[in-house]
C-alpha positions in Angstrom: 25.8 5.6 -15.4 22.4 6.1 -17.1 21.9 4.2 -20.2 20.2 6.6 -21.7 23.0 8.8 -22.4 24.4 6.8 -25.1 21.3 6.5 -26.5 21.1 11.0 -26.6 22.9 11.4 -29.6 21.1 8.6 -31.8 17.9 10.1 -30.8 19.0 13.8 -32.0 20.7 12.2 -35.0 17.4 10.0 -36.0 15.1 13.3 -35.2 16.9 15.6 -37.7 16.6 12.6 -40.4 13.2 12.1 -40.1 13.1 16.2 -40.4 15.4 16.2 -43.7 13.1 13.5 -45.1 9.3 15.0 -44.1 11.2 18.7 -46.0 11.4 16.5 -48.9 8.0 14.7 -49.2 7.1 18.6 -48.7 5.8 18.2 -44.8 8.2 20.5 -42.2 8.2 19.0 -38.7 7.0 22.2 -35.9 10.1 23.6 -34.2 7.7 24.7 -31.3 6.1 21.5 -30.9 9.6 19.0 -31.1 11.5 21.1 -28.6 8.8 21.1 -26.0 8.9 16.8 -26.7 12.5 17.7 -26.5 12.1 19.2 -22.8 9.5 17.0 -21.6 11.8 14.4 -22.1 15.2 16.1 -20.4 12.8 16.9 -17.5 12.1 13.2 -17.3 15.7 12.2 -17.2 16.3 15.5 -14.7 13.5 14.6 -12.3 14.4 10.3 -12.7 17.7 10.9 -11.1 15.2 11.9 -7.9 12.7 9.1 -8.5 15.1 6.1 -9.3 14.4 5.1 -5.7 10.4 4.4 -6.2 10.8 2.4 -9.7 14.1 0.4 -8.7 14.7 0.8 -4.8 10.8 -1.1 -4.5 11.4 -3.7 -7.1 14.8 -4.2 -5.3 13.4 -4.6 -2.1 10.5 -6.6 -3.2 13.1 -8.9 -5.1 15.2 -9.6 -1.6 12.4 -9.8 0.7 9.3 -11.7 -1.2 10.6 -13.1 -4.2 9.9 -17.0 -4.0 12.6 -18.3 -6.3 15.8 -16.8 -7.7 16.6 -17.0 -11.5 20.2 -16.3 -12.5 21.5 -13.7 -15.2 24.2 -16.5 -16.6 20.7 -18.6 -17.8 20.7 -17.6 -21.3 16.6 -18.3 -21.7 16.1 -15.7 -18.7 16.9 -13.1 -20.5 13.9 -13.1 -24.0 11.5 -14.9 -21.5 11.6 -11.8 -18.9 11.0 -9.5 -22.3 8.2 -11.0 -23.4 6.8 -10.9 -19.7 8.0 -7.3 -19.2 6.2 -6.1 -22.3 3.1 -8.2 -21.3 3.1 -6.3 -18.0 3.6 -3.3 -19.7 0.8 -4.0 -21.4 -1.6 -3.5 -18.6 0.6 -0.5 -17.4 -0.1 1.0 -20.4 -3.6 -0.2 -20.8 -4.8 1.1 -17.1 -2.7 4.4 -17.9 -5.8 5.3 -20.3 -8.4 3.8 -18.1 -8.3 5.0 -14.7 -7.4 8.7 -14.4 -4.6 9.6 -11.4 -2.7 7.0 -14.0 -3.6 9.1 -17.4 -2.8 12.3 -15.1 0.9 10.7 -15.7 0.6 9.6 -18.7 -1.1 12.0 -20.7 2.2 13.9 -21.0 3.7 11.4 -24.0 0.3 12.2 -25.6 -0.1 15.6 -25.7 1.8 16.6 -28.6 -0.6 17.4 -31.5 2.5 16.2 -33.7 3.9 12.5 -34.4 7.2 12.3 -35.0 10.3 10.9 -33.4 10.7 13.3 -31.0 7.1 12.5 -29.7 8.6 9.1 -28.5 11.3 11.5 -25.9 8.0 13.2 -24.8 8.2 11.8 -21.3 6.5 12.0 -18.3 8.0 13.2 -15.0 5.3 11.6 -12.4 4.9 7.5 -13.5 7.4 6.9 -10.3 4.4 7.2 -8.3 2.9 4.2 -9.6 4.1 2.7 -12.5 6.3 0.2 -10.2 3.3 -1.4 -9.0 2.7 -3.4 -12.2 6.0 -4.4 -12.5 6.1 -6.2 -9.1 6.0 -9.7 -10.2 8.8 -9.6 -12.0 10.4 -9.1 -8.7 8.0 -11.8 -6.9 9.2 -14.4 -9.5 12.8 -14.1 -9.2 13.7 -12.3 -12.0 17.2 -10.4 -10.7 17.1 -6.4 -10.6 19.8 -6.5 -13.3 17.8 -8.0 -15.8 14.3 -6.3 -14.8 16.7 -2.9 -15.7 18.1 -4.4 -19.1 14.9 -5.7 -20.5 13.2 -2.3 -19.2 15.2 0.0 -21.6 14.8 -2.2 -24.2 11.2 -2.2 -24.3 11.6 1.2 -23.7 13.9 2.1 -26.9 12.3 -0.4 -29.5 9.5 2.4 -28.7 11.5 5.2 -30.0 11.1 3.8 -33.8 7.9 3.6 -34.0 6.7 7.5 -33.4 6.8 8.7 -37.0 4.6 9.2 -40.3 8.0 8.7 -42.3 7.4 4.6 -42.0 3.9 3.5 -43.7 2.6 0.2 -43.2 4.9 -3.0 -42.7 2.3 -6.1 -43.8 3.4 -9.2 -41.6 5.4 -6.8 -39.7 2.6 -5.1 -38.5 0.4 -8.0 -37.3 3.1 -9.5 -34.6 4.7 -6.2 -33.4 4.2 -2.9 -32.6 5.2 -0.6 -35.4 4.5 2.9 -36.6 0.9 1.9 -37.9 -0.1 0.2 -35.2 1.1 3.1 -32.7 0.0 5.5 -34.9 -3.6 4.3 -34.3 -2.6 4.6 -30.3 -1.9 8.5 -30.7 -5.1 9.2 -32.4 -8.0 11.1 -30.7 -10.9 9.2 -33.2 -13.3 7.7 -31.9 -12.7 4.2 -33.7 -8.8 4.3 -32.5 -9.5 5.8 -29.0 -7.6 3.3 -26.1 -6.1 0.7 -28.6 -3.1 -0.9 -29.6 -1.3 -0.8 -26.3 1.9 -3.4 -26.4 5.2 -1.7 -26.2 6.8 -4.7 -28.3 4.3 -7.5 -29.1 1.0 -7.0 -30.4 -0.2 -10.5 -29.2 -1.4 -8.7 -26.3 -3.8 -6.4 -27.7 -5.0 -9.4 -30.2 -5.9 -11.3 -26.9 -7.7 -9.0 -25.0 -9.5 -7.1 -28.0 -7.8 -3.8 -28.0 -6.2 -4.2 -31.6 -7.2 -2.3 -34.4 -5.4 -2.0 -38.0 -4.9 1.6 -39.1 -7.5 2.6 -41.8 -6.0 4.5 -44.4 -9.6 6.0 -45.7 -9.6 7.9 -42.0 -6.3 9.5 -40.9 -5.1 9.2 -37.1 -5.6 13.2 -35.2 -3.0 13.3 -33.1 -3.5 14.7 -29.3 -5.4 14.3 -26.3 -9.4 15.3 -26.6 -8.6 18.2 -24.0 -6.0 20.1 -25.2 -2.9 21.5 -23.1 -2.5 24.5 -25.7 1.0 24.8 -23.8 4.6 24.7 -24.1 5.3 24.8 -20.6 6.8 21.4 -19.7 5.9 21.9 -16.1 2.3 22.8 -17.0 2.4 19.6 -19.1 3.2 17.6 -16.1 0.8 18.9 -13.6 -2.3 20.5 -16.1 -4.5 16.9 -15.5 -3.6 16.4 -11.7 -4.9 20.3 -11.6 -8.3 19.5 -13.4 -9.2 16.2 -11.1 -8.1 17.5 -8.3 -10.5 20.6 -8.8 -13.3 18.2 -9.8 -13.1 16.5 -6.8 -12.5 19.4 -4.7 -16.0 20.7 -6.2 -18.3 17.0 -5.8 -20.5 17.5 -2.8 -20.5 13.4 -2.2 -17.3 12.1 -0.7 -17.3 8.7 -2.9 -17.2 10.9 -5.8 -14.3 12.7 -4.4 -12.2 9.0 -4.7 -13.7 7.9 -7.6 -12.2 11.6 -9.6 -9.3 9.3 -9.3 -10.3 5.8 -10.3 -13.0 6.6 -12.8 -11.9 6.6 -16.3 -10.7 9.4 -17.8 -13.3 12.2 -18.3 -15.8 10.9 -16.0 -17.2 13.7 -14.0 -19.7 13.6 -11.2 -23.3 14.7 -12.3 -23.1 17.7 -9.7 -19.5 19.4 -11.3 -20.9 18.6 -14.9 -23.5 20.7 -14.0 -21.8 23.6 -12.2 -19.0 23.5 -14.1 -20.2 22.0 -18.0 -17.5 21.2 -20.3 -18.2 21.0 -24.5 -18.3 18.0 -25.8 -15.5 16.7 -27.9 -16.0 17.2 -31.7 -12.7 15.8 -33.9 -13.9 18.7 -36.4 -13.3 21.4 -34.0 -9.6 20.6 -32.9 -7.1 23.0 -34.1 -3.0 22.7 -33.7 -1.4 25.1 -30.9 0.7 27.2 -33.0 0.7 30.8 -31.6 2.8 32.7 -33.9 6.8 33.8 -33.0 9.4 35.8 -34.3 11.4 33.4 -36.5 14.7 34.7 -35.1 13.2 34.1 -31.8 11.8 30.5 -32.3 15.5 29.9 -34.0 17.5 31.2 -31.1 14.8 28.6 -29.0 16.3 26.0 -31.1 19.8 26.6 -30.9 19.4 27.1 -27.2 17.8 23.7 -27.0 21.0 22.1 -28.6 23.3 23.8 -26.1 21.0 22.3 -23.0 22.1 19.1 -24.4 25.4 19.5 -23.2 24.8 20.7 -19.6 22.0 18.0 -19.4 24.3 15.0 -20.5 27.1 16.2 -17.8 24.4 16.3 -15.2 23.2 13.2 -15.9 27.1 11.8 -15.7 27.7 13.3 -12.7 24.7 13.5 -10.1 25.4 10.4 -7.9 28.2 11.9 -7.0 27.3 15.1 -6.9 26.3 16.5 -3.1 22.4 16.9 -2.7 22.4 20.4 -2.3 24.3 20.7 -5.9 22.2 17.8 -7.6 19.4 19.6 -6.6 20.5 23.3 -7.4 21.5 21.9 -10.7 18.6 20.3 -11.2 16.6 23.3 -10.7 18.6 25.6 -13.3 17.7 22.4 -15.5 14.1 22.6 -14.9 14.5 26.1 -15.1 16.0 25.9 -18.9 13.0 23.9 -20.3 10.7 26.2 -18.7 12.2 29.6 -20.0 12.3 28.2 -22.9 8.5 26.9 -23.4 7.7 30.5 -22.7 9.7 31.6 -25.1 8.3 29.8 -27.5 4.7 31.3 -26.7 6.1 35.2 -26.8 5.2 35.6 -23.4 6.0 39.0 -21.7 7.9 38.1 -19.2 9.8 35.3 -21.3 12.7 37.2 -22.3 13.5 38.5 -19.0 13.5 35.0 -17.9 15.9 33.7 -20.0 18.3 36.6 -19.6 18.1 35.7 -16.0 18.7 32.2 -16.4 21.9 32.4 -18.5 22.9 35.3 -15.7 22.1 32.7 -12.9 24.3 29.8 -15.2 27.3 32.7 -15.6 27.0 33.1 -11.7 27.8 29.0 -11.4 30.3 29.1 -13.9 32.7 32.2 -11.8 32.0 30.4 -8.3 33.5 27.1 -9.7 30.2 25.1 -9.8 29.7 22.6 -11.4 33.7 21.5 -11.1 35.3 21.4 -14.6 38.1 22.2 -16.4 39.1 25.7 -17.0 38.5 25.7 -20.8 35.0 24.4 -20.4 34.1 27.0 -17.7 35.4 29.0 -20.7 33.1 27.8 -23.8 30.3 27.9 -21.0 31.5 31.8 -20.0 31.3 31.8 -23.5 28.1 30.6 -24.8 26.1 32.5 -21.8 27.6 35.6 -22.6 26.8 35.1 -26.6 23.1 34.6 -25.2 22.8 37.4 -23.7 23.9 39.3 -26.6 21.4 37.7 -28.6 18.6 38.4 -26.3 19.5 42.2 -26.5 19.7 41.8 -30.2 15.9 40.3 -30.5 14.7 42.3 -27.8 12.7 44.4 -31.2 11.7 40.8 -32.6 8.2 41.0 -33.5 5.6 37.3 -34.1 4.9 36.7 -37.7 0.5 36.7 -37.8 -0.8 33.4 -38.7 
């Protein structure tokens, strides 16, 4: 069963205390902006049931075929020594994820939010399968068992969660050995002095060896985003907005080397022939302004409330998809996917928005009558339920107008 899972409700539970305590130091955390964290990250988890294969089938394979010793899990010392080398291999993950741009096009998804806040650390991306497991190969090469390549993985991975807030100010020693909320605050930031630093997931030794550390300088606050904006709370969009813009620069270059290097360059690098036809302005920190198109409040509430209730359906797919036949895994998937979608759209009051969601809770009360997916009677009930209490409340907001800004 996916780790993860366990981890759901202590994420939630964290996120509204971090919310409770920016109300009372007088700063309210963006509804709009968490939830679409919020559903990049449960279209992570939705789409990593698919990709499992590419990030553990290859290390797994690599690990039986070309490893050229074999370290056992009952070794006590295996276990902090393959941490430390995990995190210094995600290091350079993480490092070449901002410098060579088919990588950002993946990455760029945790970055986007123009927020930072715990619920920035759940804004996942869907498309790192692709190549992320490539840096973690010699792991696999050394010996190091897929069991404990898995464990020290998610713990990287959920030390990281911490450290995406403004609630937690600067931690002295603290900060100059490990990564901490300073120190990854400075990694979020779109200014020019923190731009591409302070990558270690877990040790900052890394980023002091190679010259990529940089203290966080209270006299110039960290702007939070990416230096071209999504202005989006489509989650799909989110995932596929910077593969769209290389793939249409190098569609456009006239010479075929320029073509390739679209993809290896680093980010914003653009052959002299598109820059031309196709000029971009140059970024100015000035000029950046938060995506905040306004909403009805019921509206953005009823967004909120619908984004607690996809917890539930999420979690029980997650539980149940390996066992789950493909054509169901996949059909639930796609209602999923569909969820996060409607509800991004939502969120920007767009015309067709409401129609979708009536459609989507129709589509869910349509699974729940044919017996899919196969639970008891009394939750096919609450679901009946909750879809049909949906509905209701889309008829009732259907005169909901956006507040102006």
């Amino acid at each position: 069963m996916n780790p993860i899972i366990y981890a759901i409700p202590v994420f939630l539970g964290l996120i509204a205390i971090e919310a409770v305590v920016a109300r009372v130091r007088g700063r309210s955390l963006r509804l709009n902006d968490g939830i679409t964290s919020l559903s990049l990250g449960a279209l992570s988890q939705v789409t990593g049931v698919f990709s499992k294969l590419a990030m553990i089938g290859v290390y797994v394979w690599a690990y039986q075929h070309f490893r050229v010793t074999t370290l056992r899990t009952d070794v006590l010392w295996i276990w902090p020594v393959a941490l430390v080398f995990y995190d210094f291999l995600y290091y350079f993950h993480h490092r070449y994820a901002h410098e060579v741009s088919v990588l950002w096009a993946a990455h760029v998804v945790h970055h986007q939010s123009e927020e930072y806040n715990l619920s920035t650390a759940l804004r996942q991306t869907s498309t790192d399968f692709m190549f992320g497991w490539l840096f973690f190969l010699p792991m696999a090469l050394l010996g190091f068992p897929p069991t404990v390549y898995v464990v020290v993985g998610l713990i990287d991975l959920l030390y990281q969660f911490w450290i995406h807030t403004e609630q937690i100010g600067k931690l002295g020693v603290f900060d100059r050995l490990f990564a901490s909320p300073s120190n990854h605050r400075v990694h979020h930031a779109v200014n020019d002095k923190y731009l591409d630093k302070n990558y270690g997931g877990i040790f900052m030794l890394w980023d002091r060896m190679f010259g990529t550390f940089i203290e966080e300088d209270d006299a110039e606050p960290p702007t939070f985003g990416t230096r071209a904006p999504l202005r989006s709370f489509n989650p799909l969009w989110a995932n596929l907005d910077t593969y769209a813009a290389l793939a249409k620069d190098s569609w456009h270059a006239a010479r075929w080397l320029d073509k390739l290097k679209v993809w290896l360059k680093h980010p914003g690098w653009r052959p002299a022939d598109v820059a031309q036809r196709f000029p971009k302005a140059p970024f100015v920190l000035a000029d950046l302004r938060k995506y905040d198109p306004p909403v009805a409040p019921a509206l953005r509430h009823y967004c909120g409330l619908q984004y607690l209730v996809l917890i539930v359906p999420l979690v029980h797919f997650l539980i149940v998809a390996d066992s789950l036949p493909l054509p169901a895994s996949i059909a639930y998937a796609a209602w999923l996917t569909l969820s996060v979608y409607s509800l991004g759209r939502l969120l920007e009051e767009q015309a067709y928005a409401r129609v979708l969601e009536a459609g989507r809770w129709l589509l869910a009360l349509t699974f729940v009558i044919a017996g899919f997916p196969d639970v008891a009677p009394l939750v096919r009930a609450i679901a009946a339920g909750v879809g049909a209490l949906s509905l209701l409340a889309l008829i009732v907001l259907r005169s909901a107008r956006p507040v102006t800004a």
